[in-house]
C-alpha positions as CSV (number, residue, x, y, z in Angstrom):
1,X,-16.0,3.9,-26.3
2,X,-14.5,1.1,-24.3
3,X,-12.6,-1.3,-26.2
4,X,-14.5,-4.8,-27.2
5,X,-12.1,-7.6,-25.2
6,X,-13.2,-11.2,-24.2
7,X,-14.8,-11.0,-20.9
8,X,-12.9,-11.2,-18.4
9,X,-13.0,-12.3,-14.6
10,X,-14.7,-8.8,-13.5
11,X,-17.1,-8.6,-16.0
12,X,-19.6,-7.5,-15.3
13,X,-18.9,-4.6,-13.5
14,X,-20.2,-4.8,-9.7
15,X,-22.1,-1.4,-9.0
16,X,-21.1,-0.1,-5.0
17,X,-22.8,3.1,-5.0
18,X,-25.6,1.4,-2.9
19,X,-23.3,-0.4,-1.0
20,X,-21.7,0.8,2.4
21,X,-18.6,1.4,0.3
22,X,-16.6,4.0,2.0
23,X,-14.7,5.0,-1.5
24,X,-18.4,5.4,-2.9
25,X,-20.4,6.8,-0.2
26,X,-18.0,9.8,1.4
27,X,-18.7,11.8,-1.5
28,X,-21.4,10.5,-3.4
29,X,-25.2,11.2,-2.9
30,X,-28.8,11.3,-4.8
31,X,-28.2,14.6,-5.9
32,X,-24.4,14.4,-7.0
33,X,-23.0,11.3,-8.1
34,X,-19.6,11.0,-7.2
35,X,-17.3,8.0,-8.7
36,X,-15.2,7.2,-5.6
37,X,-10.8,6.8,-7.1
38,X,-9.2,7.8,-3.7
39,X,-9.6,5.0,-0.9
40,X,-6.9,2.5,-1.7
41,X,-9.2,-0.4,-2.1
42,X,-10.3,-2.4,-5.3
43,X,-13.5,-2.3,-7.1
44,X,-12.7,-5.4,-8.5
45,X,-14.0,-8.6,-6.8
46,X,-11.8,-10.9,-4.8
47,X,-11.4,-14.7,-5.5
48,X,-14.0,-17.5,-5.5
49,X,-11.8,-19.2,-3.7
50,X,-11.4,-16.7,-1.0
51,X,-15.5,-16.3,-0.6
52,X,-15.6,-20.0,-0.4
53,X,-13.3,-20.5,2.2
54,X,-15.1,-17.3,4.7
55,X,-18.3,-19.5,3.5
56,X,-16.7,-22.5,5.2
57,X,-15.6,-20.8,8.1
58,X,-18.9,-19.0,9.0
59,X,-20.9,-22.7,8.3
60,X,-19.0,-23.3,11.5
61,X,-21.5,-21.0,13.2
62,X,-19.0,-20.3,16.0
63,X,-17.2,-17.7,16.7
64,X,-15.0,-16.9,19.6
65,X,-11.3,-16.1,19.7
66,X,-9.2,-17.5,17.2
67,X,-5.6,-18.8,16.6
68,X,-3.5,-18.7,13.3
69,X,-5.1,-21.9,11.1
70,X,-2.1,-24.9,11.5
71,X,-0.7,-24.2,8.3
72,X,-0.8,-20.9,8.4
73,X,2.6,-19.4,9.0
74,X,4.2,-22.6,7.0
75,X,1.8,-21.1,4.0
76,X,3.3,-17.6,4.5
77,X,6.8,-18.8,5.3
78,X,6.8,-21.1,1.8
79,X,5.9,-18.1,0.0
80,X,8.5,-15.7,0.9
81,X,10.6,-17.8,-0.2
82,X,9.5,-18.9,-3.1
83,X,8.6,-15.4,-4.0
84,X,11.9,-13.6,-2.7
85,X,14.2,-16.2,-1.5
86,X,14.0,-14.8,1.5
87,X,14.0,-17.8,5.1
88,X,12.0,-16.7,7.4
89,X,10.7,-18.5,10.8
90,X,7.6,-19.1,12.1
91,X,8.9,-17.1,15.7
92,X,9.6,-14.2,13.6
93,X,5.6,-13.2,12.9
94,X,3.9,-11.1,15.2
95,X,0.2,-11.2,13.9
96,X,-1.4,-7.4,13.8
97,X,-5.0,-6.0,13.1
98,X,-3.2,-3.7,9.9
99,X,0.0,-2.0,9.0
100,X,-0.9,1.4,9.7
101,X,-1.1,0.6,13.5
102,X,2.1,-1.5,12.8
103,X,3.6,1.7,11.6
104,X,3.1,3.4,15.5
105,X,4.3,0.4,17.1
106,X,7.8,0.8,15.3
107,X,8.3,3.6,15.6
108,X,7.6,4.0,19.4
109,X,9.4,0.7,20.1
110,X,12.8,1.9,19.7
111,X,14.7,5.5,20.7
112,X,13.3,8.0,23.4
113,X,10.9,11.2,22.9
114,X,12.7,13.1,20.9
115,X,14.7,11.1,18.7
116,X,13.9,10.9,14.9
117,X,11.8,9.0,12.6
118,X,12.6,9.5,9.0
119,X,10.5,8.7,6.1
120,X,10.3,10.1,2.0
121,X,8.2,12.4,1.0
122,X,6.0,12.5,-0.7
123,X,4.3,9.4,1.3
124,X,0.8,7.8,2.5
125,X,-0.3,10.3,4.9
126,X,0.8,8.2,8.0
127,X,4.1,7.6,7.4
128,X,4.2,11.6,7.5
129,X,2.1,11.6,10.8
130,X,3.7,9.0,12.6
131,X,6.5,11.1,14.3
132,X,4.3,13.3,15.7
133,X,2.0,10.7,17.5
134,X,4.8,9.1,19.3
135,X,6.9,11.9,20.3
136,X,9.6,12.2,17.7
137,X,10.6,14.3,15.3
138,X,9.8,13.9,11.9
139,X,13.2,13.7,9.2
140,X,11.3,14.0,5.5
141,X,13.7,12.8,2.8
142,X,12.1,14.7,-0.2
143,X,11.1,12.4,-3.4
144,X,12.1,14.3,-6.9
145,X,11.6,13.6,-10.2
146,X,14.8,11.9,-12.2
147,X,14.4,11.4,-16.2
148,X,10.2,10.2,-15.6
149,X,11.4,8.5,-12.3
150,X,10.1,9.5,-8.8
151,X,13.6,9.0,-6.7
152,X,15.0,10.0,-2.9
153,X,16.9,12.1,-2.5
154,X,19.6,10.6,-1.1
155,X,22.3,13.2,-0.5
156,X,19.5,15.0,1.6
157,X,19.1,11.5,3.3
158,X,23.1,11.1,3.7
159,X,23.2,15.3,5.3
160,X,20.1,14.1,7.3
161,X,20.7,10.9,9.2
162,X,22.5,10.4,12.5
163,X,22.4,8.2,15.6
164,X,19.2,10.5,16.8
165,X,17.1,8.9,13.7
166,X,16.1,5.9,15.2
167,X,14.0,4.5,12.8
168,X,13.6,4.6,9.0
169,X,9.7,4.3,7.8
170,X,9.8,2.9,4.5
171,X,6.9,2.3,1.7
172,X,8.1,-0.5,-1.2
173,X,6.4,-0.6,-3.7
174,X,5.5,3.0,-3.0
175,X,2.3,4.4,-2.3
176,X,1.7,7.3,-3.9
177,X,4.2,7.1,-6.7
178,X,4.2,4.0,-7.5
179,X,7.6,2.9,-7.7
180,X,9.4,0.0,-6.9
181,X,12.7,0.1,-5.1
182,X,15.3,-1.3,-7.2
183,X,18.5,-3.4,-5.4
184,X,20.4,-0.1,-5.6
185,X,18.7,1.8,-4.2
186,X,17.4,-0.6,-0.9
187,X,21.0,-1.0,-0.6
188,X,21.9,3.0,-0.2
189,X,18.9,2.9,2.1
190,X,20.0,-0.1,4.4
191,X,23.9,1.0,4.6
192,X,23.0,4.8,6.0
193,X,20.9,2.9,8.2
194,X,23.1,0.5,9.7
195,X,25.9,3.5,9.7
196,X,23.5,5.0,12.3
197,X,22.2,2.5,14.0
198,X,18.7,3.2,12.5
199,X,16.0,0.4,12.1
200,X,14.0,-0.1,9.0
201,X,10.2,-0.7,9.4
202,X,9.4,-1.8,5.6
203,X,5.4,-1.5,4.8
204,X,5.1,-4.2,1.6
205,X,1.9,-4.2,1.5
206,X,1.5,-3.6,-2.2
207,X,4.5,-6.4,-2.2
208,X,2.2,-8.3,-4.7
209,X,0.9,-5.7,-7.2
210,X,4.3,-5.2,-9.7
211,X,2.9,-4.5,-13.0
212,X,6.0,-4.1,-14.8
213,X,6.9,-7.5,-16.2
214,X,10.6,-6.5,-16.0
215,X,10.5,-5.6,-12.2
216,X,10.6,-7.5,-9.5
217,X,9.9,-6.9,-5.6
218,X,13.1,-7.2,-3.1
219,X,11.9,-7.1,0.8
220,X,14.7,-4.9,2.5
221,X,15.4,-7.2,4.9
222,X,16.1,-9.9,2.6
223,X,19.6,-8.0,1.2
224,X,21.4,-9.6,4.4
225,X,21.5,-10.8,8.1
226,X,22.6,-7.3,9.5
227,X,19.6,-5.2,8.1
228,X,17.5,-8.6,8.4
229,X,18.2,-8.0,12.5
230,X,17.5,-4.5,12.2
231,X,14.3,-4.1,10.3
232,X,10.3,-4.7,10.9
233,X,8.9,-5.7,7.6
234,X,5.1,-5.5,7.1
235,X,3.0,-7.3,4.9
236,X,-0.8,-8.3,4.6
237,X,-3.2,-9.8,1.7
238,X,-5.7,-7.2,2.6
239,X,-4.6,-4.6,-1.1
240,X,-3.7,-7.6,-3.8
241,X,-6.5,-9.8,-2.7
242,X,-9.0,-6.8,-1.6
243,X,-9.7,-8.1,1.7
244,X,-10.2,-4.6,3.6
245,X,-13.6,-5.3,4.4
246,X,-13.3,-8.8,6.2
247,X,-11.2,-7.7,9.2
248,X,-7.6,-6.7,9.7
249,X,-4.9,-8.9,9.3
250,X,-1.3,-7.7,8.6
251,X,2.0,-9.8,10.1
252,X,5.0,-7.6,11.2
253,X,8.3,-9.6,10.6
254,X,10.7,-9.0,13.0
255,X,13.6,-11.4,13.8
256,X,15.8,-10.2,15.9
257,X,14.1,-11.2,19.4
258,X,14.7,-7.5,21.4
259,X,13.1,-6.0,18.9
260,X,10.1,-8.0,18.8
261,X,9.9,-8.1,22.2
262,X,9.6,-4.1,22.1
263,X,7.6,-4.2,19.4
264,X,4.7,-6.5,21.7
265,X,5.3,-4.2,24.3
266,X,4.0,-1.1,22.7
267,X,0.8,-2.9,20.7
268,X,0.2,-4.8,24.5
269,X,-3.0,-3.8,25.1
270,X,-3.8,-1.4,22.1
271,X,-3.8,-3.5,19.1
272,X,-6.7,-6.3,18.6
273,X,-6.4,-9.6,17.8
274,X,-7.2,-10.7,14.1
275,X,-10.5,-13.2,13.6
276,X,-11.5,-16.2,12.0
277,X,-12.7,-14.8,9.0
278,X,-9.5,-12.7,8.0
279,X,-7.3,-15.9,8.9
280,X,-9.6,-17.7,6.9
281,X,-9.2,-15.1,3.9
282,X,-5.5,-14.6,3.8
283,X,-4.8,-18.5,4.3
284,X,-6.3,-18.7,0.9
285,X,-5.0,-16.1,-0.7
286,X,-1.2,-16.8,-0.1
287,X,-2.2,-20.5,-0.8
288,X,-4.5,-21.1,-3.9
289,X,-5.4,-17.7,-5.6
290,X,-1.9,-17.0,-7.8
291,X,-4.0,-17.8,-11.0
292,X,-6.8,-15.0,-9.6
293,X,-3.7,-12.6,-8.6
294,X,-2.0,-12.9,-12.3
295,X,-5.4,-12.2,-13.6
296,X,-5.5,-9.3,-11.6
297,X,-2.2,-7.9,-12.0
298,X,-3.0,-8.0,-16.2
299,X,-5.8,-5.9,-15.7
300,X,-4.6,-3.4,-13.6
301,X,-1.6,-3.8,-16.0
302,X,-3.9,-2.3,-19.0
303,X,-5.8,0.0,-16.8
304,X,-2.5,2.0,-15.7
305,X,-1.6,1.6,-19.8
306,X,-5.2,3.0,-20.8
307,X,-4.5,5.9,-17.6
308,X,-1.5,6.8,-18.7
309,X,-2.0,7.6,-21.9
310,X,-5.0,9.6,-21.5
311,X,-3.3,11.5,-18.7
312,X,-0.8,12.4,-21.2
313,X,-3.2,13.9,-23.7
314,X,-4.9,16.3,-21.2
315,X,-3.3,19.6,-20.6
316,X,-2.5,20.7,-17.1
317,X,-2.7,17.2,-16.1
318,X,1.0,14.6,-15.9
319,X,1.6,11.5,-14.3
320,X,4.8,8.7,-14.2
321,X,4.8,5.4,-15.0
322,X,3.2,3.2,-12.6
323,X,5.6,0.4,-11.9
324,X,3.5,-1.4,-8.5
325,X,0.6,-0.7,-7.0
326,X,-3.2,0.8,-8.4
327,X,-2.3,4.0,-7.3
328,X,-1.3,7.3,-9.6
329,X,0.0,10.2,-9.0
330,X,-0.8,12.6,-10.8
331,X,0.6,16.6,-10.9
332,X,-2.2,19.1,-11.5
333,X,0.4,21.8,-11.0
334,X,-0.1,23.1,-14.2
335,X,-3.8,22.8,-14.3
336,X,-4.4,26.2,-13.8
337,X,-7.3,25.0,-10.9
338,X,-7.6,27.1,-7.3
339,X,-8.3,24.0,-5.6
340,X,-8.3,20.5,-8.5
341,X,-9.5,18.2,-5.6
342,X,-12.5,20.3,-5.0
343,X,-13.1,21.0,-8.7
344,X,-12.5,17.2,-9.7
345,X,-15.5,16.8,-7.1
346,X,-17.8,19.1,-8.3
347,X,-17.3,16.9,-11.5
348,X,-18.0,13.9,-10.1
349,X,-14.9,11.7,-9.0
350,X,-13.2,11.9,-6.0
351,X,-9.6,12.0,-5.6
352,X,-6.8,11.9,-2.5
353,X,-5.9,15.7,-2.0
354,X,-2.0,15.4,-2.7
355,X,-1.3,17.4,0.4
356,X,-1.8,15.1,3.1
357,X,1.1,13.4,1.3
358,X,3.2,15.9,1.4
359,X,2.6,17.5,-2.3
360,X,-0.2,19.7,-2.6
361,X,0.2,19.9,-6.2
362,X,-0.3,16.0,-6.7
363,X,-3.6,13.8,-7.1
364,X,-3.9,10.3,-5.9
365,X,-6.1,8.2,-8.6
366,X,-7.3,4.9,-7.8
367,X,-7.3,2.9,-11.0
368,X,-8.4,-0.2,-9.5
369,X,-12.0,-0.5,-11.2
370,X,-13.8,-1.8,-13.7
371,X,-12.3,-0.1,-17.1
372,X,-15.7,1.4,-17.9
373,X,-15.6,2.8,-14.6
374,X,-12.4,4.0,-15.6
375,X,-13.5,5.6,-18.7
376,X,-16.1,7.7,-17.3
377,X,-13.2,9.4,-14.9
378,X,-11.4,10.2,-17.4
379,X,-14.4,11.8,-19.1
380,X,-15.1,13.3,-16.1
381,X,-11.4,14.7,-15.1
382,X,-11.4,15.6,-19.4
383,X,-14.7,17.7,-18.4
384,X,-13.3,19.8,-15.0
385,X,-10.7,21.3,-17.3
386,X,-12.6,22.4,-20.5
């Protein structure tokens, strides 16, 4: 039974089966409903304020090419700082249709065929496939468990790294295991890396989505000028605000000017410009949805609590605290289940097979639904195992 609360922004829950959903489509059809968890987007819907302000830019009825609103990068700038207390400069933002594209750029912009990229692992599937689609070789650093902590392994990463690794792919807050990179451990990263010569590409996308209260987000390139010069960071409204849907948007950060300059080189010609609407979208929501966001983050907050301690009573089944992100991952090693994505299916939710991240005996569950929704996965993963 889902527990009686005071409504609350997402009430009622918004049904998407109908919808061109991909989460809820792939899967799903008249003769097997499927509840879509994998696709990292939110069932939750995004601000008023947002929808208002993509109302007022279509009631403009025109739409050609588009520049970055006036205020736009003074918006973004203010809120790094007030966020991080990190100074950035309106020179340093190279404006990108998403990060994953962002993610090829870096890593082809710097080195030679044949040099390195290193990344953890496990990871989101592209940071694992990068190397391979620009010509380099691919350094995992292996992720273990540490006392209910997913950590890297960072003797591996010391025995691993030389001047051949040219750049360091790195996921904070981390998607899939939902950790958030404390100051220690950004600093271990940034000193191997500046000890080789290795620059740091930084995806923050899920920069805005702590849900631990006693944790906060630090942007690697914030801990000081030399990794600041070194490093790519790359952030986007598109997973806290939900804005997958209304066109890419994602800024890469890069301030040293060589870099960027490399960096344009290799997206010349390949990446598309952002539009109106997505400008529109993520002008608002780094400008006047924080009360929306808060709301949000408290309700994904007791969604990851509710997870959690389900998870924990079904046999076969363990996950790790969630500290950022709507993402958990959960080990089905001991399930005792040939194949648990395919089985999970048959049962009606659909799940990220762990093995395109690296861990075939991982899960990836999207908690970032209505909790009813929730509740009937749980049901449903309680049901594949009985």
């Amino acid at each position: 039974m889902s527990k009686k609360t005071r409504p609350t922004l997402f009430d009622p829950p918004i049904e998407r089966r109908a919808s061109d959903s991909t989460k809820w489509s792939r899967f799903s059809n008249k003769e097997h409903d499927v509840i879509g968890a994998w696709i990292a987007d939110m069932d939750l819907p995004t601000s008023n304020n947002i929808i208002n302000a993509i109302k007022g830019r279509l009631d403009e009825r025109v739409f050609g090419y588009s520049e970055p609103p006036d205020e736009f990068f003074d918006v973004v700038i203010q809120r790094l700082e007030e966020k991080y207390g990190w100074k950035t400069k309106a020179e340093w933002f190279v404006p990108q249709p998403g990060v994953v594209p962002s993610l090829f750029f870096a890593s082809n912009c710097v080195g030679d065929t044949g040099d390195a990229v290193m990344a953890a692992r496990p990871n989101y599937r592209y940071f694992l496939e990068t190397a391979e689609h620009t010509g380099r070789v691919f350094q995992p650093i292996d992720c273990h468990v540490n006392q209910h902590r997913w950590e890297m392994d960072f003797d591996q990463m010391r025995q691993t790294i030389s001047p051949k690794t040219k750049t360091f792919l790195l996921c904070n807050p981390h998607n899939p295991v939902g950790r958030i990179l404390d100051q220690q451990e950004l600093e271990t990263i940034a000193d191997l890396c500046l000890r080789n010569g290795t620059m740091i590409c930084a995806d923050e996308i899920h920069a805005d989505l702590v849900l631990d209260r006693d944790k906060q987000h630090i942007p690697i390139a914030s801990l000081h000028p030399e990794i600041e010069k070194k490093s790519i960071t790359l952030i986007s409204a598109s997973k806290a605000f939900n804005l997958p849907a209304i066109g890419g948007l994602s800024l890469a950060i890069i301030p040293d000017p060589a870099l960027r300059s490399a960096f344009q080189h290799k997206a010349y010609g390949v990446a598309t410009h952002p539009g109106a609407l997505a400008y529109a979208a993520t002008l608002t929501a780094f400008k006047d949805c924080d009360n929306w966001l808060l709301q949000t983050i408290s309700y994904l907050r007791d969604n990851r609590d509710y997870l959690e301690a389900q998870i924990s009573g079904i046999e076969g089944l363990n996950m790790n605290h969630v500290e950022a992100t709507f993402l958990a991952w959960i080990d089905v090693s001991n399930s005792g289940l040939a194949n648990p994505v395919s089985t999970f299916l048959d049962h009606g939710v659909a799940l990220s097979d762990g093995a395109e991240m690296g861990r075939a005996d991982h899960v990836r569950l999207n908690f970032a639904c209505h909790r009813s929704t929730l509740e009937e996965i749980v049901r449903r993963l309680k049901a594949s195992l009985a």
